[in-house]
Each structure stands twice: as C-alpha cells, then as structure tokens.
C-alpha positions, 0 to 999 in steps of 0.5 A: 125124351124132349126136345128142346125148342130153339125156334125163339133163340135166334129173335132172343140173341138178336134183340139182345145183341141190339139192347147192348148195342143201344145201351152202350151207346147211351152210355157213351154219348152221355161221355164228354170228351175234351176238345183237341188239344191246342198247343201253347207256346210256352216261354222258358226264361233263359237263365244266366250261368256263370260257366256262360259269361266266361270263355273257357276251355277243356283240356282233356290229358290224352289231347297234350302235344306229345314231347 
C-alpha cells in the first residue's frame, strides 16, 4: 500500500492561508466607511399647552383632611 505524500502540505496551507489573508484584505479597503459621526444640536420647538399656562392642582381622595 502507498504512501501518501505530505511533504507539499505545509507550503499548500500556507500559501493559502496568506491568498485569503491578501484577498480579504482588498476586499475590505476597497469598503468606505463613514467618518465619525458629529453630533448636532438639535432645537426642539417648545410647545405652548393649555394645562401650562394655568395653576392647577390635583387633589388625590386619600390626601383629604380626615373628619
């Protein structure tokens, strides 16, 4: 029975594992990526409510005086 013939094994997997390495690496610096983001300010308009131009008070039942 034969042997198998490893002796070109090890220079296979390397040269493969450094094509991958070269090719994904392309592939990624051919991506652009967006800056950092800045942050803005964003101006909320401040609304005018009806429940906010008036004094009002709540009056819960358990905060009655007690008789």
């Amino acid at each position: 029975m034969p042997q198998l013939d490893t002796s070109t094994w090890f220079i296979t997997i390397i040269s493969t594992m450094i094509t991958l390495f070269i090719l994904f690496q392309l592939k990624i610096s051919l991506l652009s990526f967006p800056l950092s983001p800045s942050s803005k300010t964003i101006q909320t308009p401040k609304t005018k409510n009806p429940w906010e131009l008036k004094w009002t008070k709540i009056y819960l039942p358990l905060s009655s005086p007690l008789q």
